[in-house]
C-alpha positions as CSV (number, residue, x, y, z in Angstrom):
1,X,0.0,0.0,0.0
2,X,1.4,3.7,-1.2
3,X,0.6,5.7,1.8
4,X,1.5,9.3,0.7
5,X,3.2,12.1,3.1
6,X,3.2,15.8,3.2
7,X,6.0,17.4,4.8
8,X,6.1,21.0,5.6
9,X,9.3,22.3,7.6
10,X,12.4,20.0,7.8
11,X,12.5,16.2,6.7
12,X,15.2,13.8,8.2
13,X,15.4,10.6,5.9
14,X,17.6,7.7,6.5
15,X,19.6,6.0,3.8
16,X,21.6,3.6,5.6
17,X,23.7,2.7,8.4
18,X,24.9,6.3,9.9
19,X,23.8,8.3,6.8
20,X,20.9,11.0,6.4
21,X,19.9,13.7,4.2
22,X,18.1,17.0,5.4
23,X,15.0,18.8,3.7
24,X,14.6,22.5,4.8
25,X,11.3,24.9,4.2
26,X,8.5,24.1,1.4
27,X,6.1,21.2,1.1
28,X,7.1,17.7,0.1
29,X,5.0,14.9,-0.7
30,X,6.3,11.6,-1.4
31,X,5.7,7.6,-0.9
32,X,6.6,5.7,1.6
33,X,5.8,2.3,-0.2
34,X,9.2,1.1,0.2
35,X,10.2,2.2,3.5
36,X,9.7,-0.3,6.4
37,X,9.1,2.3,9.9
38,X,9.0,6.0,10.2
39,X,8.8,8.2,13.1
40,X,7.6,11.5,14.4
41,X,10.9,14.0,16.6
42,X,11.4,17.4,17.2
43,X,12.3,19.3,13.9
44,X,11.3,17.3,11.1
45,X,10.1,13.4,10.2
46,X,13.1,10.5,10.8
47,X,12.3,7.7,8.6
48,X,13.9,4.3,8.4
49,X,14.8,2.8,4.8
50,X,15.5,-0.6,4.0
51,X,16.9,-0.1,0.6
52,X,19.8,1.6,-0.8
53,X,21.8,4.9,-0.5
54,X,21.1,5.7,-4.3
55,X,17.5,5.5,-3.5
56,X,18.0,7.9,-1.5
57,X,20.1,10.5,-3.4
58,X,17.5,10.3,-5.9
59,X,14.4,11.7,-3.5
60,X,17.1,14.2,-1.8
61,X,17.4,15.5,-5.9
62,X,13.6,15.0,-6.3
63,X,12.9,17.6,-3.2
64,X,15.8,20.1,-4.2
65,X,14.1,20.1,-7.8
66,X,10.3,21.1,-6.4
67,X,12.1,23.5,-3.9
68,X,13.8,25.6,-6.3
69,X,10.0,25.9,-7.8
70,X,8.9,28.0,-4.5
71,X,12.2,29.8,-4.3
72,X,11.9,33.8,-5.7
73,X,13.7,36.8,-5.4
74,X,11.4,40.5,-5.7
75,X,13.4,42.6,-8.4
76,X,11.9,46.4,-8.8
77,X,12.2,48.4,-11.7
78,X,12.3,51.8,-11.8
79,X,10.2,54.7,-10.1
80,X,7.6,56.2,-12.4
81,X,5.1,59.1,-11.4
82,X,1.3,58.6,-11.2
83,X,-0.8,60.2,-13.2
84,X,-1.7,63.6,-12.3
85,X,-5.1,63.1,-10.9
86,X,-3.7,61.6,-8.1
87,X,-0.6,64.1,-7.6
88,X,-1.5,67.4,-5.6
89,X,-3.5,70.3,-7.4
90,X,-0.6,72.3,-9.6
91,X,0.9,69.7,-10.8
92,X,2.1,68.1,-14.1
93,X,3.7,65.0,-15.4
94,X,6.0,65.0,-18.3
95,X,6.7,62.7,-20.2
96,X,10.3,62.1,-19.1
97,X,9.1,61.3,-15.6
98,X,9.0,65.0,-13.8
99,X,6.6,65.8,-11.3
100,X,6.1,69.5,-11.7
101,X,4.7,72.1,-9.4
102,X,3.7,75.2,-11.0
103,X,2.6,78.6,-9.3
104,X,2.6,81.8,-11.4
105,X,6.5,81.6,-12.2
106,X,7.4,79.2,-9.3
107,X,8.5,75.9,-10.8
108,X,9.4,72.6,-8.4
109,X,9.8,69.4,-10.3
110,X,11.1,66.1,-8.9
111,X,12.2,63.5,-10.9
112,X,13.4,59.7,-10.3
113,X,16.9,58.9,-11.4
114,X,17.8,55.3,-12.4
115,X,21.5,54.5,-12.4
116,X,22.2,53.5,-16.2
117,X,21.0,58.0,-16.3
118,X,23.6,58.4,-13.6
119,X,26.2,56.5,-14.6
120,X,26.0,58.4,-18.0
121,X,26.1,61.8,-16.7
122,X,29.3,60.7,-14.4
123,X,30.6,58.5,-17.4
124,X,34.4,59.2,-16.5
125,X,34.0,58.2,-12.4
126,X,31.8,54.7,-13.8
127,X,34.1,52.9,-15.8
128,X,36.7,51.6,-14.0
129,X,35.0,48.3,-11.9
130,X,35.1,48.3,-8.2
131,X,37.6,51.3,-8.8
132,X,35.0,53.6,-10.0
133,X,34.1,56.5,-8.1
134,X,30.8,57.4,-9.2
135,X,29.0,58.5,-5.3
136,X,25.8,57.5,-6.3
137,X,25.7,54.2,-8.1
138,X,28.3,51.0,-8.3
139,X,29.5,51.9,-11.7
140,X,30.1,49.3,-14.3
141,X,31.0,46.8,-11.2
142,X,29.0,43.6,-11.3
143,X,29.1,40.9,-8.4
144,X,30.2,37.6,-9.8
145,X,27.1,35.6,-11.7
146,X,24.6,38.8,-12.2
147,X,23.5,40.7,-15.2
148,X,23.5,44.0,-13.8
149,X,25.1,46.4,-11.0
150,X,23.6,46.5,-7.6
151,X,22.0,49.2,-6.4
152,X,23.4,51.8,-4.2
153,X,21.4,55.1,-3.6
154,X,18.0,55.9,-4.0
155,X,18.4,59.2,-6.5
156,X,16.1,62.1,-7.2
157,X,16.9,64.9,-9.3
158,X,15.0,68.3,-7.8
159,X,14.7,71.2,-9.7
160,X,13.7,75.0,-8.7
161,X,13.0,78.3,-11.0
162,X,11.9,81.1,-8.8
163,X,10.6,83.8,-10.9
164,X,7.8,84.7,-8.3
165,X,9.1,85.5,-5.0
166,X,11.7,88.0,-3.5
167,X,13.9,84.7,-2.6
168,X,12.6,81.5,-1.5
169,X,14.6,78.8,0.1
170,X,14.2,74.6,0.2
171,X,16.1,72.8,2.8
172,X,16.8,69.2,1.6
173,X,16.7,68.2,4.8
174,X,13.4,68.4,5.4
175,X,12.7,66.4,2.4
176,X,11.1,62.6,3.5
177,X,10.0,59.7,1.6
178,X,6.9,57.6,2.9
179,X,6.2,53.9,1.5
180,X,2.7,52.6,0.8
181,X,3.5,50.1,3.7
182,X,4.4,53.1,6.0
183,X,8.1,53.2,6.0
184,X,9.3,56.3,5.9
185,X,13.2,57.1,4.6
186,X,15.4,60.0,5.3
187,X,17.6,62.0,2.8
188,X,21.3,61.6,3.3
189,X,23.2,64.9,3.8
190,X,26.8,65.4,2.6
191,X,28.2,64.1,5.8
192,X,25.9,60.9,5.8
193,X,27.4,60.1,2.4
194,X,31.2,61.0,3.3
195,X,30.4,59.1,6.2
196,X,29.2,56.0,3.8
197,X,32.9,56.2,2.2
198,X,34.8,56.3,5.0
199,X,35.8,53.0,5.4
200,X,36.7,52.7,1.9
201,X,39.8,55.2,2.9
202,X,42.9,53.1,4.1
203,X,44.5,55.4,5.2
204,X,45.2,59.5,4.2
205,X,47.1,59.0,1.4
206,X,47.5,56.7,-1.9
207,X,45.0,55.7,-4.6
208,X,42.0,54.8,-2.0
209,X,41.9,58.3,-0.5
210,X,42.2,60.0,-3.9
211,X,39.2,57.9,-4.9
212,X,37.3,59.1,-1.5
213,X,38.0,62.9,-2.0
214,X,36.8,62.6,-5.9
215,X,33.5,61.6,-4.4
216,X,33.3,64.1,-2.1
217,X,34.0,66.7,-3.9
218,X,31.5,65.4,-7.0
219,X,28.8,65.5,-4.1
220,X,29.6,68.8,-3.0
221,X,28.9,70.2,-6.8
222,X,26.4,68.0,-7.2
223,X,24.1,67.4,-4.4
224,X,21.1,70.1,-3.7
225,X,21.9,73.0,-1.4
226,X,20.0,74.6,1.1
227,X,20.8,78.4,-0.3
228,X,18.0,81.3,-0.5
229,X,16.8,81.4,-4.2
230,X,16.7,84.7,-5.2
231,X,14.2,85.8,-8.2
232,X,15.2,85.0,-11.4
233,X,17.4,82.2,-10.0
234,X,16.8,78.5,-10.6
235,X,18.9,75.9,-8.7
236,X,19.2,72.0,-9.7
237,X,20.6,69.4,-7.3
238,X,20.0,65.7,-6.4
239,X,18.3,64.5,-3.4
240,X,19.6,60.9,-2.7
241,X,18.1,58.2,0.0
242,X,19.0,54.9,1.0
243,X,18.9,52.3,-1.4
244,X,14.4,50.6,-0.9
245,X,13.4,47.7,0.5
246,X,12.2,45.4,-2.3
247,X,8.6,45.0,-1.3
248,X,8.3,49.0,-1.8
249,X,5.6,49.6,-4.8
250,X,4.7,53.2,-4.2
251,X,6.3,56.4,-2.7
252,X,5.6,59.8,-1.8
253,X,8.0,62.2,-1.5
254,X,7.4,65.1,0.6
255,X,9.1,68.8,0.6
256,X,7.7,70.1,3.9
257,X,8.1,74.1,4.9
258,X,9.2,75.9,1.5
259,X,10.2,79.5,2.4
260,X,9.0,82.0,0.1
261,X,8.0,84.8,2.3
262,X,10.3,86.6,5.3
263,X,9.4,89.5,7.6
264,X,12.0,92.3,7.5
265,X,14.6,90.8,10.0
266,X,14.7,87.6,7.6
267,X,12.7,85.4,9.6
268,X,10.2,83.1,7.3
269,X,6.8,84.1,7.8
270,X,5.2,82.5,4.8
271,X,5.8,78.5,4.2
272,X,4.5,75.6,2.1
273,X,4.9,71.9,1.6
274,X,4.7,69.7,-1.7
275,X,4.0,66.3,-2.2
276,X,5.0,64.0,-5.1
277,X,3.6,60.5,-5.7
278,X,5.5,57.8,-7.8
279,X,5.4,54.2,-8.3
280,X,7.3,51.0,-9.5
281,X,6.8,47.5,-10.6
282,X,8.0,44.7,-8.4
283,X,8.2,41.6,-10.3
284,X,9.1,37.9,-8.7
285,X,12.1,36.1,-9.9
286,X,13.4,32.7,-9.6
């Protein structure tokens, strides 16, 4: 008589005198017409065969092969916006993925930035492997057995035309990111990032602190700053987080107290705060 046998944490099977094999996770189902006594203990399912070691091997290959069916890995793609019914009144979409808040002359736009568009803007600090010394993004470096770089930095490009207001000014630190599954991220200042580098440096002087001070000083130009606007200025800068948690599917990322009036002493007196709403596709892979 075939009696069959679902197994659903960790499966101990005997294949002879002093030998076992281990199943870990997953469900298993299998015969036990040809074994002879099985037994329940702590941590899986010890059974007793009577015939031989190859036997065995074969049902250790047989589980491997319908685990490796359950096993997955989330990869996201890259962040898109929503449409602009669901952004904020004032805004627009365009069609190269910036969110854009408009007031009379006042212009605010956020955009995602994926790291093949960062790696081509810093082309000559992304070739050169583990070597390169692109800040935001791994470069061309690829771990051993995968298609593509890893990611590094969560990227936003933010952009500002002020030809409203007296001055006006937007401090990047003020800038959060909230998940759809209530995490919420902070933006990494200057020092955060030289901070992130710092144990690349081996010591204060040769190749690997050269390579630490070219980063630095590319985020210095680079990054946005938290100077007043004056009008008829406009100001671009990036605006860079940690690298997401894979089950993250839609962001919004908030500018909270804008300054675009001040009293006579300097002080603002007038303040606002701008959301923008993107999204990404999360897809399983085995």
């Amino acid at each position: 008589m075939i009696t069959p046998l679902c197994v659903s944490a960790a499966i101990c099977v005997k294949v002879g005198r002093g030998e076992s094999v281990k199943f870990d996770g997953g469900n298993l189902t299998f015969s036990l017409s040809h074994f002879r006594t099985f037994s329940f203990a702590e941590g899986g399912i010890g059974v007793r065969k009577k015939y031989s070691t190859f036997t065995g091997l074969l049902l250790l290959l047989s589980g491997l092969l319908l685990f490796s069916e359950c096993a997955y890995r989330l990869v996201p793609g890259p962040f898109a916006p929503l449409s602009e019914t669901e952004q904020m009144s004032e805004m627009t979409v365009s069609d190269d993925g910036t969110i854009t808040f408009i007031r009379d002359r006042l212009e605010v736009g956020m955009r995602p930035m994926t790291d093949g568009e960062l790696n081509r803007q810093f082309a000559g600090f992304s070739k050169s492997g583990e070597k390169s010394t692109n800040p935001y993004t791994y470069g061309d470096w690829k771990a051993r057995g995968t298609e593509n770089p890893p990611k590094r930095f969560t990227v936003f490009e933010l952009k500002v035309k002020n030809y409203t207001y007296p001055k006006m000014r937007i401090d990047p630190s003020k800038i959060t990111m909230t998940s759809q599954n209530h995490r919420k991220y902070l933006p990494l200042s200057l020092q955060a990032m030289s901070e992130y580098y710092y144990p690349f440096i081996l010591g204060y002087t040769g190749n690997a602190y050269r390579r630490f001070e070219e980063r630095k000083d590319l985020l210095q130009k680079t990054l946005f700053s938290d100077d007043i606007l004056f009008s008829g200025q406009s100001v671009e800068g990036f605006v860079v987080f940690p690298d997401l948690h894979d089950d993250v599917r839609q962001i919004t990322v908030s500018i909270e107290d804008i300054e675009v009036r001040y009293d006579a002493w300097g002080a603002p007196v007038e303040t606002m705060d701008l959301t923008f709403q993107f999204q990404r596709a999360v897809q399983r892979e085995n």
